[in-house]
C-alpha positions as CSV (number, residue, x, y, z in Angstrom):
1,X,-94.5,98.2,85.9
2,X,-90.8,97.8,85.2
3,X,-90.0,97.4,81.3
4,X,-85.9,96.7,80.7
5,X,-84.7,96.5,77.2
6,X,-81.7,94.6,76.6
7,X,-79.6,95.1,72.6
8,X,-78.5,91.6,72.4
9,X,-74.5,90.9,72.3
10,X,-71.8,91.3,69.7
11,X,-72.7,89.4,66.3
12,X,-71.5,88.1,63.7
13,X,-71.0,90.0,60.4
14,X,-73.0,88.8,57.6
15,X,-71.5,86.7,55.4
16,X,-72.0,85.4,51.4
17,X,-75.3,83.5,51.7
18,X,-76.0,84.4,55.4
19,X,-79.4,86.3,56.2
20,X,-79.5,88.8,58.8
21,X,-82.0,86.2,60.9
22,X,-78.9,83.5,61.5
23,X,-76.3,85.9,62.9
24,X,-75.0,84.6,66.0
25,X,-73.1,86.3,68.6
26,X,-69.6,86.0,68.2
27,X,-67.2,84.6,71.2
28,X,-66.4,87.9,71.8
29,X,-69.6,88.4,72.0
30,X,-71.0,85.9,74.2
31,X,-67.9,86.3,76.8
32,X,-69.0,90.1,77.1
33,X,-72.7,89.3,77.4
34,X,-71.2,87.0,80.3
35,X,-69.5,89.6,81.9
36,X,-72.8,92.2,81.5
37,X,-74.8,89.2,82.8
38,X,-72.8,89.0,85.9
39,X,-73.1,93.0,86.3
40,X,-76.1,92.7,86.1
41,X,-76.6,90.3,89.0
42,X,-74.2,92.7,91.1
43,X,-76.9,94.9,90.4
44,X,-79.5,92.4,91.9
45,X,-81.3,92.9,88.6
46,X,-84.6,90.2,88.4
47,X,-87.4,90.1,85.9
48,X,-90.7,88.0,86.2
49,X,-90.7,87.6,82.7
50,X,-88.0,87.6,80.0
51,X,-89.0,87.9,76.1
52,X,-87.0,87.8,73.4
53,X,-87.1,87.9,69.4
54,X,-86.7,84.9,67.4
55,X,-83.0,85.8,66.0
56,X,-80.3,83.2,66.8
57,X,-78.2,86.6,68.5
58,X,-81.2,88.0,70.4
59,X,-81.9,84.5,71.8
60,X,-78.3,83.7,73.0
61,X,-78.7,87.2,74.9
62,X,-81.3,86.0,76.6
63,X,-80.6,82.5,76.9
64,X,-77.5,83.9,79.2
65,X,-79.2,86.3,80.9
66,X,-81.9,83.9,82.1
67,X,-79.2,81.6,83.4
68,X,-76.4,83.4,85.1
69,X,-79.9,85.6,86.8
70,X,-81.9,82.2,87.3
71,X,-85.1,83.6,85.4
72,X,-88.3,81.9,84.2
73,X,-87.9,80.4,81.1
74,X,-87.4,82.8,77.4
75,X,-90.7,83.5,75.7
76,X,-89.5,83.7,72.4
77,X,-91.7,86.3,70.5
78,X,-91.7,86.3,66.4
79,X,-93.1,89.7,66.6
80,X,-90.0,91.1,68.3
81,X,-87.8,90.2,65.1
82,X,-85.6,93.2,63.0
83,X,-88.2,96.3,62.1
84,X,-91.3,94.1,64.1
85,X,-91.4,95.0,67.8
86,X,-93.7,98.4,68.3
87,X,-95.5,100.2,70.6
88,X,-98.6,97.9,69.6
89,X,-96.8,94.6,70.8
90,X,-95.1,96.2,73.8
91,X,-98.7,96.9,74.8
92,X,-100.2,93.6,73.6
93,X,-97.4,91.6,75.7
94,X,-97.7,93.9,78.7
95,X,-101.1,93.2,79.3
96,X,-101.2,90.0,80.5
97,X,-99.0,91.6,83.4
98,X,-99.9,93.4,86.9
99,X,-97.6,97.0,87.3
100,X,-95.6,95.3,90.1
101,X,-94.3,93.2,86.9
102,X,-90.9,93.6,85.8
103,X,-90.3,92.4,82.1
104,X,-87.2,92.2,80.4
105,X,-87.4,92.6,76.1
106,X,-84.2,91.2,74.6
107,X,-84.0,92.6,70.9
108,X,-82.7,95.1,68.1
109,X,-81.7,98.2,66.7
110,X,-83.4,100.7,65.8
111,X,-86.7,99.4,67.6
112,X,-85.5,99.2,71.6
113,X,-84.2,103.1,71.1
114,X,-87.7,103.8,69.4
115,X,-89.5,102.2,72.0
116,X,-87.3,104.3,74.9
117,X,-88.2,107.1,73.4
118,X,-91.9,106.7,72.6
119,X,-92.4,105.8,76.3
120,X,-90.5,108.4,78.5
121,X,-89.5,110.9,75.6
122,X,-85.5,110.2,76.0
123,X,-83.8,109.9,73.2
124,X,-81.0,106.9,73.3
125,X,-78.3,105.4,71.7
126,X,-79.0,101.2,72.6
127,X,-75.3,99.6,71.8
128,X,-75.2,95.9,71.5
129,X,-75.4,95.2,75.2
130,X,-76.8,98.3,76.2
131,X,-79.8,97.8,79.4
132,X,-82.9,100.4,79.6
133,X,-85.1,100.3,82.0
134,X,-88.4,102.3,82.0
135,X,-91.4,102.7,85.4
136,X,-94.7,103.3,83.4
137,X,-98.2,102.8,84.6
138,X,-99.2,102.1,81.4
139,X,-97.2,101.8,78.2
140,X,-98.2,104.6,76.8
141,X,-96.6,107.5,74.4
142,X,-95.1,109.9,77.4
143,X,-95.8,107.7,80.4
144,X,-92.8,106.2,81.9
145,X,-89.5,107.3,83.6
146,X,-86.6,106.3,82.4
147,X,-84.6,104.7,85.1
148,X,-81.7,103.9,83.7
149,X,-79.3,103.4,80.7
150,X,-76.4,101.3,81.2
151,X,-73.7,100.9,78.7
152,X,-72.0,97.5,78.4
153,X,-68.4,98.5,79.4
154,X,-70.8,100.0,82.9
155,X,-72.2,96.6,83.0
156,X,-68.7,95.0,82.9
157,X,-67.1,97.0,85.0
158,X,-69.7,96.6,87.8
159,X,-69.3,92.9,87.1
160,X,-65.5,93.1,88.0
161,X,-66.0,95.5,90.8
């Protein structure tokens, strides 16, 4: 089983009466994700399933990686919000998937990193628009290999290559 973790895009700052749950990526933001997108399909990057948490930025993430790579639909996942997505829910969503499954998890800070490093032991920095991807057996403490890290300007430049 493949498990990719995607930081979503550049967002908006908060502003006077804004929660952190309505940020929306920025222009800036969703013209880079576009790009990383687009490396990403130089990469011939494909996932059976894409999740994402709730938040308007995560979403847009997704919502532009699952069309410029012609993915199955988002599963949006409430659990996956700021400070939610764990080991436990990793686990609980994997399950329903065979190991030749490769998932894609569009989400946040500091979770992703924590995640990276429960499963494979590296410890990571996930910018906004960074990509993971882990090869576990089982999500487990210590079990996978990390695979790769990409860094948005590496997904950008492969997308201009």
């Amino acid at each position: 089983m493949k498990l990719s973790f995607l930081r979503h895009g550049i967002a908006e700052e908060p502003t006077f009466g804004m929660t952190d749950a309505e940020r929306r990526l920025t222009p800036e933001g969703i013209h880079k994700m576009e790009q990383e997108a687009q490396g990403m399909a130089r990469l011939g990057l494909k996932w059976d399933c894409l999740y994402s948490s709730p938040y308007p930025r995560a979403l847009e993430t997704a919502h532009i990686v699952q069309k410029t790579l012609h993915l199955p639909q988002v599963e949006v996942i409430s659990g996956m919000a700021v400070g939610g997505f764990g080991l436990n829910l990793l686990q609980e969503l994997t399950q329903k998937h065979n190991n030749r499954t490769e998932l894609l998890f569009v989400g946040h800070e500091p979770n992703l990193s924590y995640l990276v490093e429960q499963l494979c032991g590296a410890v990571i920095e996930m910018k906004k628009g960074s990509l993971a991807c882990i090869e576990t057996y089982r999500p487990e403490p210590s079990q996978g290999v990390l695979r790769f890290l990409l860094t948005p300007s590496q997904l950008v430049a492969l997308a201009e290559a």
